[in-house]
C-alpha positions as CSV (number, residue, x, y, z in Angstrom):
1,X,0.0,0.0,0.0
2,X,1.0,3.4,-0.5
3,X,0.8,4.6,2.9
4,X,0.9,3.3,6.4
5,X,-2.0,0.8,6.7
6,X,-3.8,0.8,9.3
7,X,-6.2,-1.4,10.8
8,X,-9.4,-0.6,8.7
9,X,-7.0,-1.5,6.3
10,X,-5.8,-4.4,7.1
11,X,-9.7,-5.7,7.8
12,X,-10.7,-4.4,4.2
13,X,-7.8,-7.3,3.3
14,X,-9.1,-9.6,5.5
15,X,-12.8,-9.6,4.4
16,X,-11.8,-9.2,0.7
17,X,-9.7,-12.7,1.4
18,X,-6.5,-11.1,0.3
19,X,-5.4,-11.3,4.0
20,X,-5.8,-14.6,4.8
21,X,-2.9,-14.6,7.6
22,X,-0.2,-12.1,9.3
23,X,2.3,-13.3,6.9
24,X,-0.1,-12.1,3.8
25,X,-0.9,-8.7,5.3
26,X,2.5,-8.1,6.1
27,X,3.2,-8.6,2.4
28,X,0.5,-6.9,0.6
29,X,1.1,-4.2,3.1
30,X,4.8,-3.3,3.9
31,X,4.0,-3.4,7.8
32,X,6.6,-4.7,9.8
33,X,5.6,-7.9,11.8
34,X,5.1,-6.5,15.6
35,X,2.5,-3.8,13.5
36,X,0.5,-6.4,11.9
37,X,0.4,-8.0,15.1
38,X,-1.0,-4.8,16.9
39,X,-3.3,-4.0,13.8
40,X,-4.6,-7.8,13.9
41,X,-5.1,-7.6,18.0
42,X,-7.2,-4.8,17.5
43,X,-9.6,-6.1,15.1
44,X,-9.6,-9.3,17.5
45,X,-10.4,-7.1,20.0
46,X,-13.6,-5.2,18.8
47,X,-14.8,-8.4,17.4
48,X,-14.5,-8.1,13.6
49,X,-12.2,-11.1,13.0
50,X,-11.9,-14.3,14.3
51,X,-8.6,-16.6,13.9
52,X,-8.8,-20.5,12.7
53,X,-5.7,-22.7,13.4
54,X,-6.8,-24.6,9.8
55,X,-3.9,-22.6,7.5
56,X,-1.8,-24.5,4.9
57,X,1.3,-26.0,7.1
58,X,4.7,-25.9,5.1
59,X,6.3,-28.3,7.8
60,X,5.9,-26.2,10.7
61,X,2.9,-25.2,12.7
62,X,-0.2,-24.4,10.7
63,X,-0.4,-20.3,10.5
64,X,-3.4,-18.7,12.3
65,X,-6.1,-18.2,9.3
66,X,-7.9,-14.7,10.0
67,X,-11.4,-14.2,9.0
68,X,-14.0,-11.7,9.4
69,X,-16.5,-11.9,11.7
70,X,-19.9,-11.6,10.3
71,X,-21.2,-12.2,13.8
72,X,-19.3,-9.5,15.4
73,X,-22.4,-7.1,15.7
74,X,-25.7,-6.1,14.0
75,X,-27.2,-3.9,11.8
76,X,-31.0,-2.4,12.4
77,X,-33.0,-2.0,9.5
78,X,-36.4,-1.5,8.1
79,X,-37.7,-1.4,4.3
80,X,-40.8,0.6,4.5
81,X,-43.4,0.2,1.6
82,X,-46.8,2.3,1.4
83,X,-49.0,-0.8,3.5
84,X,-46.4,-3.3,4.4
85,X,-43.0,-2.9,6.2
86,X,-40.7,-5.5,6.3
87,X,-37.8,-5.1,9.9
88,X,-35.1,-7.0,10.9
89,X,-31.7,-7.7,12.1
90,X,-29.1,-8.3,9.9
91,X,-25.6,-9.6,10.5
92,X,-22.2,-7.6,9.3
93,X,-22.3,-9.9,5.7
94,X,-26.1,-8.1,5.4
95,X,-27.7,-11.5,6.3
96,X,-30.9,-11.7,7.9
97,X,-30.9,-12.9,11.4
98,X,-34.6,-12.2,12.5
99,X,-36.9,-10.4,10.6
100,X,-40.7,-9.5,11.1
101,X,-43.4,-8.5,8.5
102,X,-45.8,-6.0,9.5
103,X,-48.7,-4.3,7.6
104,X,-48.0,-0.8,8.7
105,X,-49.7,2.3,6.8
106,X,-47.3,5.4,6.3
107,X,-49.4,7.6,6.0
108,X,-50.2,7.0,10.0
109,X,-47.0,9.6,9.9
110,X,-43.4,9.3,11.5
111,X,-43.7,9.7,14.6
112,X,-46.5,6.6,14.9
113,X,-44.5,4.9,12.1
114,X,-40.9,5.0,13.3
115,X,-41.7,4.1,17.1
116,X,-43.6,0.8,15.9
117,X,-39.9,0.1,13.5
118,X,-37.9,1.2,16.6
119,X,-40.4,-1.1,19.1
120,X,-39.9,-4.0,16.9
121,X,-36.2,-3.7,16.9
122,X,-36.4,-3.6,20.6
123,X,-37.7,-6.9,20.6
124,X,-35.5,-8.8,18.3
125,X,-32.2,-7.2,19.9
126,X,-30.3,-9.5,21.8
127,X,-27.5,-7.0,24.0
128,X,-25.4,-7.5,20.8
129,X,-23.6,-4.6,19.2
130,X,-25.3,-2.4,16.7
131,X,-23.0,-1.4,13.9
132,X,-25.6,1.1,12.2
133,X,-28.9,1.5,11.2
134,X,-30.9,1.5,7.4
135,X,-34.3,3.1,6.5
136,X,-36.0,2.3,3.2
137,X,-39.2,4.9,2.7
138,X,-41.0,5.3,-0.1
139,X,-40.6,9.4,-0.3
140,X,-37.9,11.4,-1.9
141,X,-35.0,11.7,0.5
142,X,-32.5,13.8,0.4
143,X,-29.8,11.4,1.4
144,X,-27.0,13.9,2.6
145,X,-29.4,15.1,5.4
146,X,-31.8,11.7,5.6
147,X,-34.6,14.1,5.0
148,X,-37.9,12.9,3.2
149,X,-39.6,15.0,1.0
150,X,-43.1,13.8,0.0
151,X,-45.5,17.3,-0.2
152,X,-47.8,15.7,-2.5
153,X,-48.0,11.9,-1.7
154,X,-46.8,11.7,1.9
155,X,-47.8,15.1,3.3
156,X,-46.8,13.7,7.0
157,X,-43.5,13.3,6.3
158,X,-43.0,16.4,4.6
159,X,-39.6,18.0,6.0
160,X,-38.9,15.0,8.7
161,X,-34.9,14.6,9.1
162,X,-35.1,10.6,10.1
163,X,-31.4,10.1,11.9
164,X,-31.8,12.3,14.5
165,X,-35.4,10.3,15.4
166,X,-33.6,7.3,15.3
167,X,-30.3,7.7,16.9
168,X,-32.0,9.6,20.3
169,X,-32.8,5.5,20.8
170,X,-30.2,4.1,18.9
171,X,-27.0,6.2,19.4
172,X,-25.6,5.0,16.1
173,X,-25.0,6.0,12.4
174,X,-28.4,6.0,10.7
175,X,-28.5,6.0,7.2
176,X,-32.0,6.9,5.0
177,X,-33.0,6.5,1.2
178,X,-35.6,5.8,-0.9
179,X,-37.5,2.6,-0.7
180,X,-36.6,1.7,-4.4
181,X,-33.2,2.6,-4.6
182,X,-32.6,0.2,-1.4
183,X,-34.3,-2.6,-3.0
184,X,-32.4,-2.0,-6.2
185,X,-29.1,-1.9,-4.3
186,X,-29.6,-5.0,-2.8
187,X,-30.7,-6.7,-5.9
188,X,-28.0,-5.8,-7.3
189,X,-25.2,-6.6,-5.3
190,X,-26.6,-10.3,-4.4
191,X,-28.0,-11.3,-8.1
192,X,-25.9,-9.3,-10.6
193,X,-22.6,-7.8,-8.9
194,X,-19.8,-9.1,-11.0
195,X,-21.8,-9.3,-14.3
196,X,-23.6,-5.9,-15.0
197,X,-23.1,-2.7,-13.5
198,X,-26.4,-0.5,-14.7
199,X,-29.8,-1.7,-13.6
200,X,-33.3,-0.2,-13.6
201,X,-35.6,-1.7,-10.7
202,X,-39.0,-1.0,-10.9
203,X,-41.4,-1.7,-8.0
204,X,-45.0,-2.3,-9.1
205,X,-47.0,-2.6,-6.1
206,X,-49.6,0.0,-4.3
207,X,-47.3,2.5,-5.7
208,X,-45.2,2.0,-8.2
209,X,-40.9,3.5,-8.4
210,X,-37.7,2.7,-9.7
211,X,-34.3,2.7,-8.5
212,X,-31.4,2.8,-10.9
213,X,-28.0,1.6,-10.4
214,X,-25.6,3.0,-13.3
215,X,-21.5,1.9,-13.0
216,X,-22.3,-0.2,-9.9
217,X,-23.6,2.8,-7.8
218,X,-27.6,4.1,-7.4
219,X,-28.1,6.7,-8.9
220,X,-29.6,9.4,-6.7
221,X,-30.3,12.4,-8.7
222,X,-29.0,16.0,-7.3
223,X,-31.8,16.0,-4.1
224,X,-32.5,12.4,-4.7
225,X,-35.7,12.8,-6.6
226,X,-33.6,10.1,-9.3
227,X,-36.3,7.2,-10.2
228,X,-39.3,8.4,-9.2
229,X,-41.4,7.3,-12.7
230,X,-45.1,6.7,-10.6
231,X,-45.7,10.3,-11.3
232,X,-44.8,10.2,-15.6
233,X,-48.1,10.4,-17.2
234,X,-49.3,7.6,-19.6
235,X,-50.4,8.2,-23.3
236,X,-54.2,7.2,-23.3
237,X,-55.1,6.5,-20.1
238,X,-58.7,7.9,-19.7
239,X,-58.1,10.7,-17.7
240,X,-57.9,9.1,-14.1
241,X,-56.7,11.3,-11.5
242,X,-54.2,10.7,-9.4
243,X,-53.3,11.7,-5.9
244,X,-50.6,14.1,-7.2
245,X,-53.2,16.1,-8.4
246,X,-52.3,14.7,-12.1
247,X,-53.8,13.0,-14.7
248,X,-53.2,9.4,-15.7
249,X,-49.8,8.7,-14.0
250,X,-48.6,5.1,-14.6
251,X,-49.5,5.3,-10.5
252,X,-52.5,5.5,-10.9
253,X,-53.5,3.3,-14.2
254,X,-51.1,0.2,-13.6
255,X,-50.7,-0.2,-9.4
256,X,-51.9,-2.3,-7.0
257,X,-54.5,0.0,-6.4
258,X,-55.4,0.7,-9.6
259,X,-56.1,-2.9,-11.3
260,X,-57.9,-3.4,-8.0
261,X,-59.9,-0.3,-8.9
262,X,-60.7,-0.9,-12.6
263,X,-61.8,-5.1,-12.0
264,X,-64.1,-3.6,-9.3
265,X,-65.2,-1.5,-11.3
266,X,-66.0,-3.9,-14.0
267,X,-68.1,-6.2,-11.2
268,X,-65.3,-8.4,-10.2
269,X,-65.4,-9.0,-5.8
270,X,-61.3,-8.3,-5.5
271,X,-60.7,-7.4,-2.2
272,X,-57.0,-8.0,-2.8
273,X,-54.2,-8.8,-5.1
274,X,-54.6,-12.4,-3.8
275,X,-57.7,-12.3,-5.4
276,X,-56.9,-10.6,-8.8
277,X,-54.2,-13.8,-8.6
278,X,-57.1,-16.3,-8.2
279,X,-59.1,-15.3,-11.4
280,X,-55.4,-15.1,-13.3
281,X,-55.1,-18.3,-12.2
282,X,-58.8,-19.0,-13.6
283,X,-58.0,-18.1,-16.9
284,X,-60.8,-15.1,-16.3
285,X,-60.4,-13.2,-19.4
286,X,-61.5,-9.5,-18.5
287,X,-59.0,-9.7,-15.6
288,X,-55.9,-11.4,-17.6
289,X,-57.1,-7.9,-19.8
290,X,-56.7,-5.5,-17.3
291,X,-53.2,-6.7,-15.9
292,X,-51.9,-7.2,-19.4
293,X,-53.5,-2.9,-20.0
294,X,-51.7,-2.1,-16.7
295,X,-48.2,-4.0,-17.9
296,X,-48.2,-1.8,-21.5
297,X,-49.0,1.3,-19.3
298,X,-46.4,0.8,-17.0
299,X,-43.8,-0.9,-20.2
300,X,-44.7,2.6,-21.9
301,X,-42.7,4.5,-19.2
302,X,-40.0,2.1,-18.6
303,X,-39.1,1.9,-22.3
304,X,-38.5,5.8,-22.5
305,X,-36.6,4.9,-19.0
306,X,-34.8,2.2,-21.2
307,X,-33.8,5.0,-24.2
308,X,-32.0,7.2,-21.2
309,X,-30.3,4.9,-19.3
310,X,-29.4,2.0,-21.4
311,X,-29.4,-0.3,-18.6
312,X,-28.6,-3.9,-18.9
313,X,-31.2,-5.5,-17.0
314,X,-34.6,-4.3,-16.1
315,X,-35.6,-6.1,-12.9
316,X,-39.4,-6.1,-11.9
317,X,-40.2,-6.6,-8.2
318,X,-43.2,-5.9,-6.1
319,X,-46.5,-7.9,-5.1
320,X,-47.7,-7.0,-8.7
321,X,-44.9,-8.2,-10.7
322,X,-44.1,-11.1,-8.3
323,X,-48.0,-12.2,-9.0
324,X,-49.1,-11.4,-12.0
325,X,-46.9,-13.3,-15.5
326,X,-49.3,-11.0,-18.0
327,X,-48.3,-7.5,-16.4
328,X,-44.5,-8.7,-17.1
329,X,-44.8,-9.6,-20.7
330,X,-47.2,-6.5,-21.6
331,X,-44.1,-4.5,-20.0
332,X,-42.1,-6.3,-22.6
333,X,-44.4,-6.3,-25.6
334,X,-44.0,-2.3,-24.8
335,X,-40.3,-1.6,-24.2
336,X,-38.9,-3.7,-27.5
337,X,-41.5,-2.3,-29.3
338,X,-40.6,1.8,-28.2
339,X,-37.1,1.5,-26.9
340,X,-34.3,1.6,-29.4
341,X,-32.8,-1.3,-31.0
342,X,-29.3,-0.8,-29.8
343,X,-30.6,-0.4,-26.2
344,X,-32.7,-3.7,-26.7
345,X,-30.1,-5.6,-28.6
346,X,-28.7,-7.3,-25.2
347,X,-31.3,-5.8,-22.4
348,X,-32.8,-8.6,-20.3
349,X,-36.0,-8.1,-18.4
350,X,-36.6,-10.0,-15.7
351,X,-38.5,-10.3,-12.2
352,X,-37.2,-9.5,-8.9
353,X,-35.3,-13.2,-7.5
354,X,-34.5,-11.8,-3.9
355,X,-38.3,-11.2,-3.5
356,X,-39.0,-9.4,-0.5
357,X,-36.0,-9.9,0.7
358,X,-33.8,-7.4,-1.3
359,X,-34.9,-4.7,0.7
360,X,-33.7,-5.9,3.7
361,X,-30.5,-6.7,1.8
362,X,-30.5,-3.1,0.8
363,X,-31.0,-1.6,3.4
364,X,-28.2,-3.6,5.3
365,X,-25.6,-2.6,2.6
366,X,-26.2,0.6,3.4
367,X,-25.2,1.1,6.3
368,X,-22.6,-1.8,5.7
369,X,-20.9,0.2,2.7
370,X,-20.0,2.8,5.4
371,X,-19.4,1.8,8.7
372,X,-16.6,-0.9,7.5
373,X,-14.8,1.8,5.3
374,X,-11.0,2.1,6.6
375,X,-11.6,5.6,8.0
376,X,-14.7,4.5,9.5
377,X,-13.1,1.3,11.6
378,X,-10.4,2.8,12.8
379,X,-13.0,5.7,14.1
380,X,-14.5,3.4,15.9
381,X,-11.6,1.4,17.1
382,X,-10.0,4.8,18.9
């Protein structure tokens, strides 16, 4: 290294698997063999390694093998969606541990909201040490301050700086973002990480988003208003208003809530998406009809999504898309028939395969991506 390494350092080797043992990190380092040994006591220490006596022998003792500790502490987090919140603990590797489902409303507000997430934590925490803390919400957040911004969806949380909330409980690094972006992080570091760095995610459930990860980092935006495509108005779509005060967003023609809408409103009993599944399932023809009308709605937006970002995989996640196979290929049928053919020649569309689960994955890496940075560890280690 170019510079003195120190002991964030020397655990960024250790968890990449370059520093399998003193002997490596003294090499790939320059550190003199009492300093790797202080560097290395540390970490021991606080709990972030752990040493094996399983290394190759070459005729001698086996060396010590040094490994990180995914075990060494916890992260709180909580992917927040308009009606259902999924919270849990996650390990250092962004694991679950113990997680909980819970059908929360936002629009309840933050204080109401964030005291049932930080209640819930309370009861899966086990005295272990919590590394950090990661908030998906579906609002605009600036990220800098962990401020949502949501004047004309989530009036409630209009202006409400989350990490100060939070750490007055938990006296810890909280990070915030978007509900989309989190889920598009996670999906893309566990599914795609190592063969495509831009993805669009979009989320088609009550409300619908997208996250975008362009050169292996999400794209934010310049206040962090980056992916929010629920509010881009549809071509032909009858003049429904919307809750922005808009007509005919993708929102409000190809949600949750709007195919629940339109098949009530053609006499179908759907009380929930579970049901809209059932007559899918049924072969009912007026319904297959409405979720294929929804999929070409929404496939109109994401193809002009497509044209700008040129990403190489759109991934569709959500109760919606997880549920419903003709909302996927009228989303298809729509974005290789508008988008370009050089942004179509190798784009693959496909559905979310963390599920649920990649918010929580997302929200963990969040925090994780900071609080195990060099500067960071040794911060914590002083």
């Amino acid at each position: 290294m170019s510079r003195l390494a120190t002991a964030g350092d020397v655990l960024q080797l250790i968890r990449s698997g370059e520093g399998a043992t003193r002997a490596d990190i003294g090499r790939l380092t320059g550190l003199s063999r009492p300093a790797v040994a202080h560097r290395v006591a540390e970490l021991l220490r606080r709990g972030l390694i752990v040493e094996d006596a399983d290394g190759p022998s070459t005729g001698g003792r086996p060396p010590m093998r040094l490994r990180f500790n995914a075990s060494g502490g916890v992260v709180l987090v909580a992917s927040l969606g308009a009606s259902r919140t999924q919270i849990a603990l996650c390990d250092l590797d962004g694991q679950a541990i113990d997680r909980r489902d819970l059908e929360i409303d936002v629009e309840q507000g933050p204080d109401a909201v964030l005291s049932t997430v930080m209640d819930t934590w309370d009861t899966l925490l086990a005295g272990q040490w919590v590394a950090g803390v990661g908030i998906g919400v579906p609002a605009t957040v600036e990220f800098a301050a962990g401020r949502t911004e949501s004047a004309r969806v989530m009036a409630g949380w209009t202006g409400v700086v989350i990490p100060p909330i939070i750490a007055a409980r938990y006296p810890v690094p909280v990070f915030v973002d978007n509900d989309v972006n989190v889920i598009a992080v996670g999906e893309h570091r566990r599914v795609y990480a190592g063969e495509l760095d831009d993805l669009l995610f979009v989320k088609v459930s009550t409300r619908i988003g997208a996250g975008v990860v362009s050169g292996g980092v999400v794209l934010r935006g310049a206040l962090g208003a980056a992916g929010e495509i629920g509010h881009i108005p549809v071509r032909d779509g009858g003049g429904v208003l919307c809750r922005c005060g808009n007509t005919d967003c993708v929102d409000s023609v190809a949600s949750g809530t709007a195919i629940l809408r339109d098949l009530r409103a053609k006499g179908r009993d759907v009380r929930s998406l579970a049901d809209v599944a059932a007559l899918v399932r049924a072969g009912d023809a007026e319904t297959m009809a409405v979720v294929r009308q929804a999929g070409r709605w929404l496939g109109e937006i994401v193809a002009s999504a497509v044209n700008l970002l040129n990403p190489a995989v759109v991934v569709l996640g959500g109760d919606v898309a997880d549920m419903f196979q003709p909302l996927v290929s009228g989303v298809r049928e729509e974005v290789y028939r508008r988008s370009t053919q050089l942004a179509t020649r190798t784009l693959r569309i496909e559905r979310s395969r963390l599920g649920a689960g990649a918010g929580i994955t997302g929200c963990a890496l969040l925090v994780l991506d900071r609080v195990l940075t060099p500067d960071a560890v040794d911060g914590a280690l002083i």
